[in-house]
C-alpha positions, 0 to 999 in steps of 0.5 A: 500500500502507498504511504500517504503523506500527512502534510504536504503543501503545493510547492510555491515554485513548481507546478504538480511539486507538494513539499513534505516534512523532513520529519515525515520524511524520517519517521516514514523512511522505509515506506519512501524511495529516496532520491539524493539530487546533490552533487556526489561530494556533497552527499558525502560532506559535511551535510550527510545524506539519509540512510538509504537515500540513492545519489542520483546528480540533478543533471542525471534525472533525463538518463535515471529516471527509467531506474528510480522504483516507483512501488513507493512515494519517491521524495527527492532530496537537496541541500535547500529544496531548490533543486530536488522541487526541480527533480520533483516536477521533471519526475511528474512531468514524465509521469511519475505522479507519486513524487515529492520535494523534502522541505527545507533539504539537508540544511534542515534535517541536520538542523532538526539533528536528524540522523545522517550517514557520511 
């Protein structure tokens, strides 16, 4: 069955993007697919990346998108939330309608001290 997100709001910027909670985004982690859009030395610096988030560079989305599992509710992940809203809406505008932005990014999940893998 399909995790339904409790809080999502239309994203101010893109159209068909709801942004999701960093902490819904935790606390439901493995009802999610992950989707790391940093660059690969950001998602192993000082910021971290989720456990099991899978790293896949903005610029990959056109080439990966045939890749990313799309079973469960896949939420896309930055380090503001700029570029992952942007994965988001390229991701629905290719059919993948079952896709979110995680709010505020990596900036946010370590500012809640989430948990982080380096």
């Amino acid at each position: 069955m399909d995790y339904e997100f409790k809080q999502k709001l239309p994203n101010p910027n893109f159209e068909n993007v709801f942004d999701v909670t960093a902490e819904e985004v935790n606390s439901n982690a493995e009802n999610l697919t992950l989707i790391d859009v940093r660059q690969p030395e950001e998602y192993t610096g000082e910021l971290g990346h989720i456990h099991n988030a899978q790293l896949v560079v903005l610029g990959e989305i056109p080439n990966q998108i045939k890749n990313i599992p799309t079973d469960k509710p896949v939420v896309f992940i930055c380090r503001s939330g700029m570029r992952s809203a942007q994965a988001s809406a390229y991701a629905y505008s290719l059919g993948i309608k079952n896709t979110y932005n995680m709010l505020g990014g990596m900036l946010l999940w370590n500012k809640l001290s989430l948990p982080v893998e380096k």
